[in-house]
SEBA-867620 format. One record per residue: residue number from 0; chain; z, x, y of N, C-alpha, C, CB in turn. Coordinates in steps of 0.001 Angstrom, whole numbers, padded with zeros to 6 digits. Glycine has a CB too. Layout:
! SEBA-867620
NUM; A; Z; X; Y; Z; X; Y; Z; X; Y; Z; X; Y $
...
//
This chain:
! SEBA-867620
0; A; 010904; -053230; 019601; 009873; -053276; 018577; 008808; -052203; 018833; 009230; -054671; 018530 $
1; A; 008513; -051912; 019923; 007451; -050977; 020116; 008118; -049444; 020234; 006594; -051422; 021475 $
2; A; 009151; -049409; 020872; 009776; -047994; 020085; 009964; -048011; 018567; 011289; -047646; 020620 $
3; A; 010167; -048543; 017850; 009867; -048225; 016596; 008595; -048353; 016210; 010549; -048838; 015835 $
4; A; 007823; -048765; 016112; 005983; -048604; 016342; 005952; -047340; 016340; 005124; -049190; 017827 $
5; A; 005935; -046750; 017812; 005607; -045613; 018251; 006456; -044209; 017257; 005980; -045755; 019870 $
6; A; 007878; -044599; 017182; 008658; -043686; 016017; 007901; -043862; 014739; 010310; -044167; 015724 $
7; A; 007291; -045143; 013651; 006525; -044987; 012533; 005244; -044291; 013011; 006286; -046323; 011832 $
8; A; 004656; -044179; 013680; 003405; -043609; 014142; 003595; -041977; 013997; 003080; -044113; 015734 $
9; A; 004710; -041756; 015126; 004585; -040515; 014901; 004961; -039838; 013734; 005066; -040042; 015726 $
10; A; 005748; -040671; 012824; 006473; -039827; 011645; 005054; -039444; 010799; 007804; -040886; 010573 $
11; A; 004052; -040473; 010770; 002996; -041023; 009953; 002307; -039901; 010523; 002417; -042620; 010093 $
12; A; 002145; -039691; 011460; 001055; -038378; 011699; 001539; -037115; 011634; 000400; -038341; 013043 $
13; A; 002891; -036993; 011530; 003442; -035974; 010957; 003186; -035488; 009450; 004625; -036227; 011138 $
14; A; 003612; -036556; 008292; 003191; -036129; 007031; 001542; -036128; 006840; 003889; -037052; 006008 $
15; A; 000964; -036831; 007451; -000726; -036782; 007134; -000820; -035551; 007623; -001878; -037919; 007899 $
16; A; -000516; -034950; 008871; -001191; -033304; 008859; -000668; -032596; 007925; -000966; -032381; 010137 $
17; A; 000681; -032496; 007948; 001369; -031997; 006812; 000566; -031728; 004981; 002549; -033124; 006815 $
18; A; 000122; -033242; 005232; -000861; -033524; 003801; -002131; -032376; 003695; -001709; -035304; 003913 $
19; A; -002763; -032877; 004844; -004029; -031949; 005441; -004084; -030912; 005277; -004269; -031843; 006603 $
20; A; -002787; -030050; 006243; -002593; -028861; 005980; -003217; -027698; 005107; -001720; -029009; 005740 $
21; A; -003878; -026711; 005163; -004371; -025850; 004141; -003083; -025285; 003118; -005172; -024606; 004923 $
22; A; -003342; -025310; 001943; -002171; -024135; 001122; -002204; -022752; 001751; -002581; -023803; -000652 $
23; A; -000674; -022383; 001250; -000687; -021103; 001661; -001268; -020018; 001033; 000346; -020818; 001808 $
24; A; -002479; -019432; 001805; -003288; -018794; 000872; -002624; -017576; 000601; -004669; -018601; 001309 $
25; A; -001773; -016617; 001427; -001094; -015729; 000592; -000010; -015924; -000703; -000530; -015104; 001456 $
26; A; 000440; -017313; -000764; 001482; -017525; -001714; 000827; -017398; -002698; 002237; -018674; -001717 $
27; A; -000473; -018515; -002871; -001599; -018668; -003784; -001719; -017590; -004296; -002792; -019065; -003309 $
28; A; -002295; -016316; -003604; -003056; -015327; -004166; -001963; -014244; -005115; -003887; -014571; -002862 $
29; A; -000659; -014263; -004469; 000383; -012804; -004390; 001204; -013320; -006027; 001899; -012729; -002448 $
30; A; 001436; -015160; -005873; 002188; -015052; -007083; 002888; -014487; -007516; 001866; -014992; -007739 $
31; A; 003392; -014003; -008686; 004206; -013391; -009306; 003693; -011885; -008537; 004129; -013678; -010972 $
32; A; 002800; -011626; -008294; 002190; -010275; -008378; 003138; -009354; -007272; 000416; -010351; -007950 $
33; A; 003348; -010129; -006047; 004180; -009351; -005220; 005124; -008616; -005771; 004745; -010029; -004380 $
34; A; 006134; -009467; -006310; 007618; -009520; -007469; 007751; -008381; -008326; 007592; -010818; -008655 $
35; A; 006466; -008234; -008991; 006354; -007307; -009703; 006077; -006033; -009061; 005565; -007625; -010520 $
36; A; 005433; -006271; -008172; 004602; -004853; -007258; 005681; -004107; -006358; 003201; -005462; -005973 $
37; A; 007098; -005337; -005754; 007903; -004869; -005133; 009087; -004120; -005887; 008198; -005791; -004402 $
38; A; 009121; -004507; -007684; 010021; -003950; -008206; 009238; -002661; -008923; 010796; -004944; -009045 $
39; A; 008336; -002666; -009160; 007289; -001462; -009463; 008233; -000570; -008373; 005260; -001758; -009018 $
40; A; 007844; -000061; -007044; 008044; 000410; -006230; 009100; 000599; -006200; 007668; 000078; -005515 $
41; A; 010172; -000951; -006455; 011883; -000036; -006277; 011996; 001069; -007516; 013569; -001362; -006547 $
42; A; 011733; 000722; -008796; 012312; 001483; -009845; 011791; 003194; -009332; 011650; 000845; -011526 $
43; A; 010381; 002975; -008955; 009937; 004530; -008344; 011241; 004913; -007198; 008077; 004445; -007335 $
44; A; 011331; 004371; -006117; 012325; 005092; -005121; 013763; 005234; -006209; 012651; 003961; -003444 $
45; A; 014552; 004192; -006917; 015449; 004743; -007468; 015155; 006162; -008230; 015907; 003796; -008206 $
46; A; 014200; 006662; -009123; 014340; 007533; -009451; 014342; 008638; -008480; 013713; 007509; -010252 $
47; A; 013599; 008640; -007655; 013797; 009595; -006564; 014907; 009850; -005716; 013000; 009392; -005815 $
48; A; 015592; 008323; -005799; 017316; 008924; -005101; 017808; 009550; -006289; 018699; 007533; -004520 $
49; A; 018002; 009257; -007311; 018917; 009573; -008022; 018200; 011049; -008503; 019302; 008403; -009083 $
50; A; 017112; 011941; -008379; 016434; 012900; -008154; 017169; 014139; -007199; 015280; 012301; -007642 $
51; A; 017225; 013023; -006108; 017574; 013832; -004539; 018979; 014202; -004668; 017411; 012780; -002991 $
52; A; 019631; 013433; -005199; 021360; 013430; -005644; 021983; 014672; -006345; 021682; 012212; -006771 $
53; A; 020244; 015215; -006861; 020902; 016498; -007396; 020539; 017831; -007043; 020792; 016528; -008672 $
54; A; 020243; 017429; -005889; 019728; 018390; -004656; 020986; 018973; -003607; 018588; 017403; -003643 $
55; A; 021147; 019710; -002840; 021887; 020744; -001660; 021720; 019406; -000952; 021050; 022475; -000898 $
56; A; 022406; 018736; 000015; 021849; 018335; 000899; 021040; 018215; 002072; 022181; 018207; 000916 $
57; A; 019957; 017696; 002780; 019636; 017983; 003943; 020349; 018058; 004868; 018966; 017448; 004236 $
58; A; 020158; 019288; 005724; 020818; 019820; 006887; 019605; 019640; 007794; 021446; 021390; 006750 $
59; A; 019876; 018871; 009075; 019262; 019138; 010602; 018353; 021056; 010903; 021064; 018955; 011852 $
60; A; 017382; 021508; 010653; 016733; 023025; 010624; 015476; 022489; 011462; 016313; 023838; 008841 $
61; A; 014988; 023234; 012336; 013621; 023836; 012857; 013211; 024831; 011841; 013725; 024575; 014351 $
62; A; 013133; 024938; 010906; 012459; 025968; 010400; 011894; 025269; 009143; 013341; 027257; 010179 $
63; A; 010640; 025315; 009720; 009310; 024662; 008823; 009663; 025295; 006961; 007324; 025576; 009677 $
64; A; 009853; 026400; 006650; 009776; 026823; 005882; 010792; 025942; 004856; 009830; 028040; 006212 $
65; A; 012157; 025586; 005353; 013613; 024870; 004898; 012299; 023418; 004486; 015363; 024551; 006641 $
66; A; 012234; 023043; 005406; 011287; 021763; 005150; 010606; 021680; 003854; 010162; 021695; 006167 $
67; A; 009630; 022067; 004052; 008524; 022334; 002878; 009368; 022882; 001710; 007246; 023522; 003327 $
68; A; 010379; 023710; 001614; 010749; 024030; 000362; 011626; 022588; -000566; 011711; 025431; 000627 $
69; A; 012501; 022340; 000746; 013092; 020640; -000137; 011969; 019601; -000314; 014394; 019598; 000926 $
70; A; 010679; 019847; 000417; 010005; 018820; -000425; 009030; 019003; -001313; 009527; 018009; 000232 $
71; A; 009276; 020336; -001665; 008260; 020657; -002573; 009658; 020646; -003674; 007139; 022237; -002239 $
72; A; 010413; 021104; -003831; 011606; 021000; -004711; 011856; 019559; -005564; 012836; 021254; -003764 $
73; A; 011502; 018732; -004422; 011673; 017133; -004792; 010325; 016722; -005246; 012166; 016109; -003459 $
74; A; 009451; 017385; -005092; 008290; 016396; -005347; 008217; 017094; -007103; 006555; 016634; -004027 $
75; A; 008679; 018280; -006813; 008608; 019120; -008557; 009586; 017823; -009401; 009770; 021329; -008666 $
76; A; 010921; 017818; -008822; 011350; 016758; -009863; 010831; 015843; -010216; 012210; 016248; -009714 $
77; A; 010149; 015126; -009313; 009598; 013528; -009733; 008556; 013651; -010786; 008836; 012637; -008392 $
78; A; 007715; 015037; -010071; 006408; 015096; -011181; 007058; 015296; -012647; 005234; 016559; -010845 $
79; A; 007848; 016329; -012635; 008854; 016441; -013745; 009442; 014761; -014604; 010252; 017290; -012887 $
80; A; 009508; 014249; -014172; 010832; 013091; -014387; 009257; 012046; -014902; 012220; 012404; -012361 $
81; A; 008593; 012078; -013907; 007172; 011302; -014212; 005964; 011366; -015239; 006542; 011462; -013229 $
82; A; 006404; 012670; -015987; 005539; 013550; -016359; 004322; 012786; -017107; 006255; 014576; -017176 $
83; A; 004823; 011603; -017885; 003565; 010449; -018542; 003105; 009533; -017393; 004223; 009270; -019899 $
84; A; 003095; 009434; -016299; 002360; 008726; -015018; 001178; 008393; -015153; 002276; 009445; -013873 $
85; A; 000413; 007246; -015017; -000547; 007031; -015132; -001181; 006251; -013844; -000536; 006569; -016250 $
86; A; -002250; 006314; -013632; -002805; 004996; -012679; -002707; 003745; -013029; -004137; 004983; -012427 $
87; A; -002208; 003033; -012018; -001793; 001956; -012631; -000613; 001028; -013123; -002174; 002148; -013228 $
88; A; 000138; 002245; -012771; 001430; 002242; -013173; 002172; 001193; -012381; 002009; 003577; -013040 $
89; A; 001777; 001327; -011319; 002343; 000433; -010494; 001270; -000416; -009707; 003246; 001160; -009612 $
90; A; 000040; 000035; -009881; -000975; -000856; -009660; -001367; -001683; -010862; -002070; -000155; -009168 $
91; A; -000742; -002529; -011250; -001307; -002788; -012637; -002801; -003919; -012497; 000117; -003577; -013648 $
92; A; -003117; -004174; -013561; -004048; -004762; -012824; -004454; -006549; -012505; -005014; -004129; -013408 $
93; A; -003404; -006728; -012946; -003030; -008318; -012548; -002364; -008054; -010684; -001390; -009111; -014004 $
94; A; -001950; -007073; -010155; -001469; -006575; -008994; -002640; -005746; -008504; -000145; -005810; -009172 $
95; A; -003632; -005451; -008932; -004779; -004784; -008504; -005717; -005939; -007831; -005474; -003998; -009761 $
96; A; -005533; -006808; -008923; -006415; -007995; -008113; -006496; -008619; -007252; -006571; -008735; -008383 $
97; A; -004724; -008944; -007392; -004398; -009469; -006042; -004227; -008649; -004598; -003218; -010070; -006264 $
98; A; -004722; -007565; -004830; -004765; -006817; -003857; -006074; -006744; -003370; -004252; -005702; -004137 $
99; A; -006884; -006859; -004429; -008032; -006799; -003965; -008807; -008389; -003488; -008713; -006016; -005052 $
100; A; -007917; -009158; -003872; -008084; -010862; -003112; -007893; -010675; -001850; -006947; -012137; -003533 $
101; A; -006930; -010530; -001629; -006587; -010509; 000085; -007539; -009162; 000606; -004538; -010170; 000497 $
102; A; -007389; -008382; -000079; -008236; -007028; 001276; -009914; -007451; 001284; -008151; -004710; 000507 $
103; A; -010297; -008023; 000328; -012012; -008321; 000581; -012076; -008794; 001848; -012801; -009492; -000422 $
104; A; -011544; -010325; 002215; -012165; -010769; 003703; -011797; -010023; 004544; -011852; -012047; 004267 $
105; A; -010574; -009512; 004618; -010330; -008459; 005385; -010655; -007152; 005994; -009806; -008336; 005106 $
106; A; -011486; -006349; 004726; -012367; -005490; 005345; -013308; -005718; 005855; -012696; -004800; 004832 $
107; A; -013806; -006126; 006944; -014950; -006470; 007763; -015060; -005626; 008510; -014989; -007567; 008409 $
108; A; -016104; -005694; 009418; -015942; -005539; 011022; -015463; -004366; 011685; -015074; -006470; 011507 $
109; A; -014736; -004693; 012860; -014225; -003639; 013189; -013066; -002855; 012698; -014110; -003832; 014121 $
110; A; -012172; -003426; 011668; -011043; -002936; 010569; -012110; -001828; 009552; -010243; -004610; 009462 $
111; A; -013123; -002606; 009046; -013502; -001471; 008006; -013866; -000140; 008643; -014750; -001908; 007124 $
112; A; -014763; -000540; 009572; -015573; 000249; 010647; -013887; 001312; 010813; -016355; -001013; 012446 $
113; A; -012753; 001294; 011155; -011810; 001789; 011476; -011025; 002886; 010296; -011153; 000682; 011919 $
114; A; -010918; 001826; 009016; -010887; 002416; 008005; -011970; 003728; 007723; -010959; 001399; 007188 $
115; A; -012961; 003437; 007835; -014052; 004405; 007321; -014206; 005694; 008224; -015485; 003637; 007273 $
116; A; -013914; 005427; 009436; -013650; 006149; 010645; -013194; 007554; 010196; -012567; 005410; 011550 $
117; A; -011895; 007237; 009511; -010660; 008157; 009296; -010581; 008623; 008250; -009499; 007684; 009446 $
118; A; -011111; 007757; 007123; -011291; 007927; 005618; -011538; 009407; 004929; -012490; 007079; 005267 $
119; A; -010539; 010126; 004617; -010901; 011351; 003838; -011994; 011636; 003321; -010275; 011507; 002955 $
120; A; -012401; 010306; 002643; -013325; 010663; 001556; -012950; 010503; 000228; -013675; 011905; 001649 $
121; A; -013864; 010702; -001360; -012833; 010929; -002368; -012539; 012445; -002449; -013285; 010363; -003769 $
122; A; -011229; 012294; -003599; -011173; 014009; -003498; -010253; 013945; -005398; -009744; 014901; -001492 $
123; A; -010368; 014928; -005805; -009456; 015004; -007343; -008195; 014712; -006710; -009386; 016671; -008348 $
124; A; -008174; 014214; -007475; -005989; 014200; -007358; -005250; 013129; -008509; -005230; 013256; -005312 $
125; A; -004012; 013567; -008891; -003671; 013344; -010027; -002383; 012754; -009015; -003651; 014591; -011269 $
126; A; -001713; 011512; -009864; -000416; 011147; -009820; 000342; 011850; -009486; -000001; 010791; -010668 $
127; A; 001227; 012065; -008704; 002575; 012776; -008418; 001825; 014220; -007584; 003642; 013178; -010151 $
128; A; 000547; 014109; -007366; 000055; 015469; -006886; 000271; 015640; -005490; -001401; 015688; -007148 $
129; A; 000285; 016393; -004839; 000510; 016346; -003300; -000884; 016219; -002301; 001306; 017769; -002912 $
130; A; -000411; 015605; -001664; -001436; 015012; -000511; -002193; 016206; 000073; -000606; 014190; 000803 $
131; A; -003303; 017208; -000038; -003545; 018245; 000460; -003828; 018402; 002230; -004554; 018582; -000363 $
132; A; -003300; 018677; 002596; -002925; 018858; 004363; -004072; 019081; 005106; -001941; 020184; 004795 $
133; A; -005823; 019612; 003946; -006587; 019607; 005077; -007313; 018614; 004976; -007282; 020665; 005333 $
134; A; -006455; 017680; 004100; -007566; 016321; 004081; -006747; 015154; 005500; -007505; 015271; 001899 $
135; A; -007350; 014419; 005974; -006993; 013692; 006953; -006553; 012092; 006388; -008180; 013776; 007961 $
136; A; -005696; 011215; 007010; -005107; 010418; 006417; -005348; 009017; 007699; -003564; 011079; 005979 $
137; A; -005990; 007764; 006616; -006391; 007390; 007536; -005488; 006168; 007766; -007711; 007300; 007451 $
138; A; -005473; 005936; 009224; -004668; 004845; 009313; -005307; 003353; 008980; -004153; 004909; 010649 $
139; A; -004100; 002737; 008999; -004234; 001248; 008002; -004251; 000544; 009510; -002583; 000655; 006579 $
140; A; -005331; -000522; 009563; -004321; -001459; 011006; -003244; -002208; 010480; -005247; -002801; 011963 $
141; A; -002818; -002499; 011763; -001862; -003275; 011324; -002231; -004703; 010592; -001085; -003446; 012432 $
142; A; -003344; -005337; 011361; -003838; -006669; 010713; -003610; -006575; 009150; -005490; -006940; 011040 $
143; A; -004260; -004988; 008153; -004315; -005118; 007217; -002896; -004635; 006423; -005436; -004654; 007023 $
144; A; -001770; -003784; 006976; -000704; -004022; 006618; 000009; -005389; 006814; -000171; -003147; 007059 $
145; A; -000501; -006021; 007312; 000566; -007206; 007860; 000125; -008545; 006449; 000010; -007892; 010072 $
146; A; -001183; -008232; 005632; -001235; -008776; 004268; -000877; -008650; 003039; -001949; -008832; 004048 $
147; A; -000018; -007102; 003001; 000438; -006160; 002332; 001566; -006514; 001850; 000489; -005122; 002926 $
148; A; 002208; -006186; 000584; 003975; -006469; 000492; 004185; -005215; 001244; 004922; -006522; -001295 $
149; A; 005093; -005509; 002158; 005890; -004226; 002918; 006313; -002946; 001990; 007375; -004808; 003574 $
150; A; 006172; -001764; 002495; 006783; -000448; 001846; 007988; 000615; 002699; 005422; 000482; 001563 $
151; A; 009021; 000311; 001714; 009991; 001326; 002759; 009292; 002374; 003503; 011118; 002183; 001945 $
152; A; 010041; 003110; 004685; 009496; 003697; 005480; 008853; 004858; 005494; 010068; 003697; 006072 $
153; A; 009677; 005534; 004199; 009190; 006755; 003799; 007589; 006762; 002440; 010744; 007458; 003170 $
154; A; 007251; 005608; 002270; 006057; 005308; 001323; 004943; 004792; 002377; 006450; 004069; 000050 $
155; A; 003942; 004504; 002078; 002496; 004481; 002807; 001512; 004374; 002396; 002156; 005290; 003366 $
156; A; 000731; 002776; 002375; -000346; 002521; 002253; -001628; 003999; 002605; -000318; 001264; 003110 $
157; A; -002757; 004109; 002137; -003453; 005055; 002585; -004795; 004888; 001667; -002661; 006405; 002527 $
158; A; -005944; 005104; 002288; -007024; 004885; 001543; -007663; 006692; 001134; -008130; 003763; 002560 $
159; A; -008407; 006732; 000250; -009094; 007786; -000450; -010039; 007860; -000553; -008940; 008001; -001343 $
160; A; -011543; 007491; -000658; -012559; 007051; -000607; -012411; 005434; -000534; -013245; 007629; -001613 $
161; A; -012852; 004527; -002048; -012593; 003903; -002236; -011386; 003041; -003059; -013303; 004022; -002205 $
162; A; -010257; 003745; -002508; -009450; 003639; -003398; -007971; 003795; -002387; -009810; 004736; -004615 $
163; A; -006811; 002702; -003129; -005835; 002921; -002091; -004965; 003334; -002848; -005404; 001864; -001217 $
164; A; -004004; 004136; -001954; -002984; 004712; -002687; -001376; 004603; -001780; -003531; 006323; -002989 $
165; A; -000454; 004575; -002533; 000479; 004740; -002185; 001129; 006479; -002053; 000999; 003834; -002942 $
166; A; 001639; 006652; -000735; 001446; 008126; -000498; 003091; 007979; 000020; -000018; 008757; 000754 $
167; A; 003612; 009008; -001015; 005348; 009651; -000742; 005210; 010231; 000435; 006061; 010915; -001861 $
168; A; 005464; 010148; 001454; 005880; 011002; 002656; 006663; 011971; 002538; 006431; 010386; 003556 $
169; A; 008031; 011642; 001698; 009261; 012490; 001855; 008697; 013477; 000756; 010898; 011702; 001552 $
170; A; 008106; 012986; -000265; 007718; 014572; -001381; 005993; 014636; -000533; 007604; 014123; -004053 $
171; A; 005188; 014168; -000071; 004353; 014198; 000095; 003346; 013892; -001146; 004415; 015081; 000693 $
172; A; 003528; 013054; -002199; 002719; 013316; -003298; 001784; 011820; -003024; 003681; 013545; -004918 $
173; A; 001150; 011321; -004646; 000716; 010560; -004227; 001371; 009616; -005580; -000715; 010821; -003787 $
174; A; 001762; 008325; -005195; 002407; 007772; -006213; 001768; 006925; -007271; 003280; 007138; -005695 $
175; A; 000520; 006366; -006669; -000357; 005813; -007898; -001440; 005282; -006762; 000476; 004431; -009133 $
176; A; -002298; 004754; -007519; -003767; 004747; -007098; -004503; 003356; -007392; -004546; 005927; -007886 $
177; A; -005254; 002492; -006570; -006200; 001373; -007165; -007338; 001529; -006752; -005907; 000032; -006898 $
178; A; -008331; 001379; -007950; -009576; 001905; -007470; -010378; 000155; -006584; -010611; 002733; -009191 $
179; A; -011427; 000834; -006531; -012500; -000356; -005722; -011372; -001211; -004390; -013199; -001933; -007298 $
180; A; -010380; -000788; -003723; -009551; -001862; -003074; -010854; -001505; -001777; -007430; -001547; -002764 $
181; A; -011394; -000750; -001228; -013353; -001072; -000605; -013682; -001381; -001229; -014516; -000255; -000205 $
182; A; -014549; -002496; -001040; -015774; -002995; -001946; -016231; -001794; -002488; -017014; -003782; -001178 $
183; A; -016723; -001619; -003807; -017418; -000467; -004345; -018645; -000174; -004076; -017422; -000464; -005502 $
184; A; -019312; -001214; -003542; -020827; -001179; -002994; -021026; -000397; -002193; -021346; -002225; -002429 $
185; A; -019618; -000874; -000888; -019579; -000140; 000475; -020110; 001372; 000351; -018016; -000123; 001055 $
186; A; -020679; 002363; 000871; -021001; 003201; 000648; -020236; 004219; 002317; -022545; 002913; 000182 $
187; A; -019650; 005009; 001273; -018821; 005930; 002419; -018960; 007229; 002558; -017483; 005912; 002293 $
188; A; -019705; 007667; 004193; -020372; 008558; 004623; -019970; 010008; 003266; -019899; 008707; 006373 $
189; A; -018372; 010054; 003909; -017967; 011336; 003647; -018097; 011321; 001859; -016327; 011630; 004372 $
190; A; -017893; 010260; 001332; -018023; 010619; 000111; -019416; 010988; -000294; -017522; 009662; -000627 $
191; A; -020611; 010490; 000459; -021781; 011053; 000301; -021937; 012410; 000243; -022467; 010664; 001115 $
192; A; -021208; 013077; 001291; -021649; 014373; 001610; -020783; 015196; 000471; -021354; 014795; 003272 $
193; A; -019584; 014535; -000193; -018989; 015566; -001101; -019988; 015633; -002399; -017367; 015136; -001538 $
194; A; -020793; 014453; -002390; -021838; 014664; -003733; -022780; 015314; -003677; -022438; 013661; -004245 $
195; A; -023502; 016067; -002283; -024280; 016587; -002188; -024199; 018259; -002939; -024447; 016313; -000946 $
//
């Protein structure tokens, strides 16, 4: 009798925490929005394979020059193929929000402080434009990728002033843009000094 006692007891404090339990606040927030944000992103890489498909293939070269020409070659198609691109496109803004749900508590502290560190700054740049090489690229921590829907290896979270972008590695361009993902209040050094 008292082993079963002790077995209803524990089952019983099993579902009451269970009950207790907080919701899952990323399920809550991402919703549909992930779903959409992750097929946003595939339809972009399909066009770019099927882009690359009609390319020479890559060959193994040390010579910087071979480099830069296939990805400037590739990044011409996409802009080409993309040519009506807009912001937004894949940030839409039911997926803007929820991006910007999760990154608010998140930028705090020593993450923002980190972010801002590295932060380019703002700068012009258009969809499909290329990442200009003397601007610096700042890293994401991991804490704040790890709230993120994941991006194949060759794509990349990356901030701009206040604004995040998804950045092509392999063409180097930039694939679309959400503004305010910093608080807009936040006020960021370097973008100060470009207004001066």
């Amino acid at each position: 009798m008292r082993t079963v006692l002790v077995a209803v007891l524990i089952v019983s404090a099993v579902f009451t925490a269970a009950a207790q339990s907080p919701p899952n606040f990323s399920v809550q927030v991402w919703g549909d929005a992930a779903a959409d944000f992750s097929g946003r992103v595939q339809q972009y890489l399909e066009l770019r394979r099927k882009l690359e498909r009609q390319l020479p293939p890559l060959v193994l070269t040390d010579k910087a020059s071979d480099i830069l020409n296939a990805e400037f070659t590739l990044a011409r198609l996409v802009r080409r193929a993309r040519h009506k691109a807009t912001p937004g496109d894949i940030f839409t803004p039911a997926i803007a929000m929820a991006f910007r749900t999760v990154l608010a508590p998140a930028l705090t502290g020593t993450i923002l402080d980190v972010i801002l560190d590295e932060n380019p700054g703002r700068f012009d740049h258009d969809i499909d434009s290329r990442y200009p090489t003397s601007r610096p690229k700042a890293t994401i921590p991991t804490a704040i990728l790890q709230l993120l829907p994941p991006l194949s290896d060759d794509l990349q979270y990356g901030f701009i002033g206040h604004q995040l972008i998804i950045h092509d590695t392999r063409t180097n361009t930039i694939v679309d843009r959400m503004t305010c993902a910093i608080e807009c209040t936040i006020r960021i050094e370097s973008e100060d000094k470009d207004e001066r």
